[in-house]
N, C-alpha and C positions, 0 to 999 in steps of 0.2 A: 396411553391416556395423557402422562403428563407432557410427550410430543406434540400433540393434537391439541393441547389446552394451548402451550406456549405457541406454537403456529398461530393459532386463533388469537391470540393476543396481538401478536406482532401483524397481523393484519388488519387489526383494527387499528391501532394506533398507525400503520402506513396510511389507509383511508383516509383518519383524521388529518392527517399532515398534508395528505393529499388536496383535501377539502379545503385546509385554510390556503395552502400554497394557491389553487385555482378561484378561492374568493380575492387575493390578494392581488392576482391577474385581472380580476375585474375589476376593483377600484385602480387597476393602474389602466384601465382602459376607457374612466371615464374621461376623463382628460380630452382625448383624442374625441372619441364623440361627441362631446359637447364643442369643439371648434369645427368636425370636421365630420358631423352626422347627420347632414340634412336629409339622407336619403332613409335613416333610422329612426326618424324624429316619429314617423306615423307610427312605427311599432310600437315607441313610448306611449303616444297618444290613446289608440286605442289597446295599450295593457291595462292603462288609468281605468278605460275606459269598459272595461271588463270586470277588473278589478274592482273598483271603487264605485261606479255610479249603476252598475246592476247590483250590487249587494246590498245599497240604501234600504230596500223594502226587508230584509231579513234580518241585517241589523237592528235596524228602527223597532220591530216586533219584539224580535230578542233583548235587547236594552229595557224598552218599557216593563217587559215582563219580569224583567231581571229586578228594577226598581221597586215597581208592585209588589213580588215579591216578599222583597226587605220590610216593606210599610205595613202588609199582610201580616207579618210572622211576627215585626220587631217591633212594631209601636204597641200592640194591646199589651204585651210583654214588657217592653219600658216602662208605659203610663204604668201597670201597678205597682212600678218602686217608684212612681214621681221622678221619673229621670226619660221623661219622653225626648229629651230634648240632646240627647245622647245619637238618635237616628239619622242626625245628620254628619254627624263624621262616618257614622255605621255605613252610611248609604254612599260619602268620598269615599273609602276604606273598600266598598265590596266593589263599587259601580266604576270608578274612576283608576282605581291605583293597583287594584287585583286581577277581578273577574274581565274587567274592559276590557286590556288591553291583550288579555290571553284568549277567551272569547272571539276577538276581532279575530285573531291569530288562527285562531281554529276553521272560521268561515271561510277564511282565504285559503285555506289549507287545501278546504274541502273540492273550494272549487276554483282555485288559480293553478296549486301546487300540480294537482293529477293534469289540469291541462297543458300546464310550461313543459313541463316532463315528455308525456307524451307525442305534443307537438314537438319538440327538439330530437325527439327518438325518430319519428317518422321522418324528422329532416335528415339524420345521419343514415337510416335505412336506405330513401330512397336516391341516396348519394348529392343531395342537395350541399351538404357542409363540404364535399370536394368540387363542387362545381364555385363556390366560394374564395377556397383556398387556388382554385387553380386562376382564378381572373385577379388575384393580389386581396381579395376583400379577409381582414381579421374576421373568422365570424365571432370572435367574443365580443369584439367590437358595435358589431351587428345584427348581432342574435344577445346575444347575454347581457352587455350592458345595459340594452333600452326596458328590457324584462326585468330588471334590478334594480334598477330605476322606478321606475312602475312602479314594482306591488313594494318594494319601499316606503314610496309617499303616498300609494293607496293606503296602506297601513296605519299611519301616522294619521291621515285625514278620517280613515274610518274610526280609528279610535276616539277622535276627538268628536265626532256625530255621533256615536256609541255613548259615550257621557252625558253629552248634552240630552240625547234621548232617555236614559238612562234617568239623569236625576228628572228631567221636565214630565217623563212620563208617572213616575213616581206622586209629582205632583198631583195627580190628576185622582190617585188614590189617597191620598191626605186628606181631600176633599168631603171625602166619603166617610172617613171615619175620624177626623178632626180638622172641620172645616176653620179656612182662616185664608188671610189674604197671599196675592202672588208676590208682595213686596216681600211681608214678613219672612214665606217661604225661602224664595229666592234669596235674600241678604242673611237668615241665618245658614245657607249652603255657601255661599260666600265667604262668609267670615268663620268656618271649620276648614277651607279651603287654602290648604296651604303652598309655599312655592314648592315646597319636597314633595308633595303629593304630587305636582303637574309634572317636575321633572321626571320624577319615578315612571309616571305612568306614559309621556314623552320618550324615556330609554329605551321601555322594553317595549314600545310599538316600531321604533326604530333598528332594536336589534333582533327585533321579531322578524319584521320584514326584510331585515340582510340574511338571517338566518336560511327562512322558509327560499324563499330568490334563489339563495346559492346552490340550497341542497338540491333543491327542483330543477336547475339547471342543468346542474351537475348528474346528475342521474340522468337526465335525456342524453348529452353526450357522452353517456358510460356506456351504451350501448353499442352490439359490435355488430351484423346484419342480418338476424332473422326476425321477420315482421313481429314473430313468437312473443320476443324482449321489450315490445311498447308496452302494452297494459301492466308490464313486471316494472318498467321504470316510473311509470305510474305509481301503484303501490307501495313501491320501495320509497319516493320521492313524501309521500304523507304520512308511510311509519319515519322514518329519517326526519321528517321538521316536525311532527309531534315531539321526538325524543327531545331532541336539542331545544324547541320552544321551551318544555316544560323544564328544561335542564337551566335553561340561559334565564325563567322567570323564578325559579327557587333561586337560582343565583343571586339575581338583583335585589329581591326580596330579603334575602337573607344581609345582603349588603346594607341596606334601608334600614333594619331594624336593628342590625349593630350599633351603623354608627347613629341611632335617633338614641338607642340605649348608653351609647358613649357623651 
């Protein structure tokens, strides 16, 4: 028992090592394709483009609802202590610096992460990654980088449309149960809006998206050749960046609230 516990340890922690060492190969591969990737540039374009500009409509839903929400539950709740005016950090605090950027992380999960995965799996299955290696092509260079890249900066920009929808849609429930104008609205979300909030929520869409990138990568090329192991590097690829999202966002979080407590 205690054999098989210790093996299982020592195997996860090779994994891990594994993980960061093969993330660490891909920021030393951007370099190179950005001077000398023109033939990888369309795989960036449309990862964006997968990524980022298909998920606008599920975001957009999701954010509004998320704000709603908040306005729904926490303003009749405010107004009777006379502190309605507390829902607007409530609504940076859920919408912008929490739920946003984890939220995003989760949508991408659902629908980049199974597919990088997959897609990478079926490349090495149907011996696509040695027809690569054998003409001199990196495929980290060419496969991994442009896809890292990608849902990267999809991340960051969805995040940041996530908010904006997030508190504007919000707005649209204020209306309804304490009407008042878009200035007032807007300039008191403004001025609860701090630069720690944007950084905060800035980090973890950015280590969100190095995160989810890697492990989904990584798991496509983990695969050795039976067609069996795609749909498994799939699944393994969305439990794997759930963990570490929600690991890498208690992190931050917990960082955040130190040092604001310091």
């Amino acid at each position: 028992m205690v054999k098989t516990l210790g093996a299982s340890v020592r195997k996860r922690y090779s994994q891990t090592a594994y993980t960061i060492g093969f993330f660490g190969k891909i920021l030393k591969g951007i370099g190179p394709f950005v001077y000398r990737g023109q033939a990888s540039w369309k795989i960036l374009i449309m990862q964006i483009l997968f990524t980022f500009v298909e998920a606008l409509g599920i975001s957009a839903l999701l954010a509004a609802g998320i704000g709603a929400a908040v306005n729904v539950m926490g303003l009749p709740i405010l107004s009777s202590f006379s502190q309605a005016q507390l829902i607007y950090p409530l609504l940076i605090t859920i919408v912008t610096r929490e739920l946003g950027p984890l939220l995003t992380a989760f949508i991408i999960i659902a629908r980049s992460a199974t597919a990088i995965a997959t897609e990478i799996a079926g490349m090495v299955v149907s011996h696509e990654i040695e027809a690569y290696i054998a003409v001199g092509v990196d495929p980290v260079e060419h496969i991994a980088v442009p896809r890292f890249l990608g849902v990267t900066a999809s991340l960051f920009l969805l995040n940041i449309y996530f908010s904006v929808f997030g508190l504007a849609g919000s707005f649209l429930i204020v209306q309804v149960l304490s009407p008042q104008s878009a200035g007032d609205y807007f300039s008191s979300i403004l001025g609860q809006l701090t630069v720690a909030d944007l950084l905060v929520s800035i980090a973890k869409s950015l280590v969100f998206g190095m995160i989810l990138a890697t492990v989904a990568i990584l798991q496509g090329f983990s695969v050795e050749r039976a067609s069996t192991e795609i749909p498994q590097a799939g699944l393994r690829a969305v439990g794997s960046a759930f963990g570490w999202c929600i690991f890498a966002d208690l992190l931050i979080s917990a960082l955040y609230y130190a040092v604001m407590a310091g």
